[in-house]
N, C-alpha and C positions, 0 to 999 in steps of 0.2 A: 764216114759211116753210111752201110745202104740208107737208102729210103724207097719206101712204097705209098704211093699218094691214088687211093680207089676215090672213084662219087659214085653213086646210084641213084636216081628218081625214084623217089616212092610215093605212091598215090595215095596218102593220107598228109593231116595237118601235121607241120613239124612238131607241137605239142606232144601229138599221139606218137609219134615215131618217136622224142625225147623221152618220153614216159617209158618206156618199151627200153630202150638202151640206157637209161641210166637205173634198171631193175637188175644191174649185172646177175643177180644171186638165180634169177631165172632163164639164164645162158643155156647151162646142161640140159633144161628142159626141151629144147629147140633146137639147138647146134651138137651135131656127133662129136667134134673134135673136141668140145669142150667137157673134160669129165666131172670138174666142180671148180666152182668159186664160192668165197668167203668172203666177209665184210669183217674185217678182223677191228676196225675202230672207221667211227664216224662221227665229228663234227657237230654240236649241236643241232648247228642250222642246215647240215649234211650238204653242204659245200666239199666238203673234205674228205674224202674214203682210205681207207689202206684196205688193199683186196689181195686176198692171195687167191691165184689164181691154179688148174692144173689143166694143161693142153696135151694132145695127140698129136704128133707127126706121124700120120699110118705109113707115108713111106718107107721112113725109119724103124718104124716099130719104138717110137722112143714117147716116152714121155716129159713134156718140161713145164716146170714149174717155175713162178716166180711171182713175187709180191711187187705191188703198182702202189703208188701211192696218187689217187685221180683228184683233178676240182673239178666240178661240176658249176656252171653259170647256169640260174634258172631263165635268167634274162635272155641271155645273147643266144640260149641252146647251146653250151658247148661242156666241150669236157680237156683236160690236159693231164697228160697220165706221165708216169716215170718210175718205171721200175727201179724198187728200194734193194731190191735184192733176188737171187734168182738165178736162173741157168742160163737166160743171155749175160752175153759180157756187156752190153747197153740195149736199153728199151727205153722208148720216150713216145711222144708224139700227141696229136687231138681228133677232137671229132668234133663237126660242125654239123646243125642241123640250118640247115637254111629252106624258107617258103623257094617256091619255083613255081609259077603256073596255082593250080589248084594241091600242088602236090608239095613234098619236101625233097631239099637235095641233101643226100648225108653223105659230107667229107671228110676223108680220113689219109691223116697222114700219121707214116709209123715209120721212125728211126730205128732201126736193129743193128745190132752187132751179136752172132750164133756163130760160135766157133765147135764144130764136133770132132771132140779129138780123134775117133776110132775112124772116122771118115775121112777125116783132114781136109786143108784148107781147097783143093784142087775141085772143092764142088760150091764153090759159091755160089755160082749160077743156078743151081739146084737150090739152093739156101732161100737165093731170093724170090724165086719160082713161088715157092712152098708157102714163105711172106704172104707171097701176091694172091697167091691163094685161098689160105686163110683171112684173108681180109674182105677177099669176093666173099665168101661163104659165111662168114660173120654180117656182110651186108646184107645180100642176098634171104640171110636167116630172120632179121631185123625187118626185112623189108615183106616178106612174108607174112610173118606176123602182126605186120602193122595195115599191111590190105586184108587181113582177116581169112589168109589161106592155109594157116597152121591149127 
């Protein structure tokens, strides 16, 4: 299965930056690609989410949707996600908030498997690109937001 493993430096505390990414519901407010997310159940102690989410591939023109089931550690800053269901054939992965300097590093690895039928298999490379990208721009978006330029 690919994988895509992004870090970015953000020059805030990993608290501020955790706070900020585990607000998934205020994603679309921030990020283009992301058209909405849902908190369809959460966990008393909200360790626990199922989120359905809905993305944009504009190169595609397509839209994919799919529900994550995430945990959330308030301790350690992390998150571990796994889609329940959905338009990949697998989706997994985490996210780490770690201090660095005065700043935080937020680590993210994402497991996919996107099979496009009308496309077919001969664009992987394209597939993973788009991954890789979305995952810059999710950081990027996060990181924005969390230096107070959004």
């Amino acid at each position: 299965m690919p994988t895509v493993q992004n870090s970015i430096l953000i020059d805030a505390s990993p608290d501020a930056v955790y706070r900020i990414a585990r607000d998934v519901e205020r994603f679309p407010d921030f990020m283009p690609d992301v058209q909405r997310i849902t908190v369809l159940e959460a966990s008393e102690d909200g360790t626990r989410q199922v989120v359905a989410w809905v993305g944009l591939i504009p190169a595609f023109k397509l839209t994919v949707k799919w529900t994550e089931e995430d945990t959330w550690d308030d301790v350690a800053r992390t998150c571990h996600f796994l889609q329940v269901k959905g338009d990949f054939n697998a989706y997994s992965g985490s996210w780490e908030f770690n201090a660095e300097g005065s700043g935080t590093r937020f680590e993210s690895v994402v497991n996919y498997e996107l099979e496009i039928p009308t496309i077919g298999p001969l664009i992987r490379g394209v597939v993973r690109k788009i991954m890789s990208d979305n995952v810059d721009r999710l950081q990027a978006a996060i990181k924005k937001r969390a230096e107070g330029k959004s």
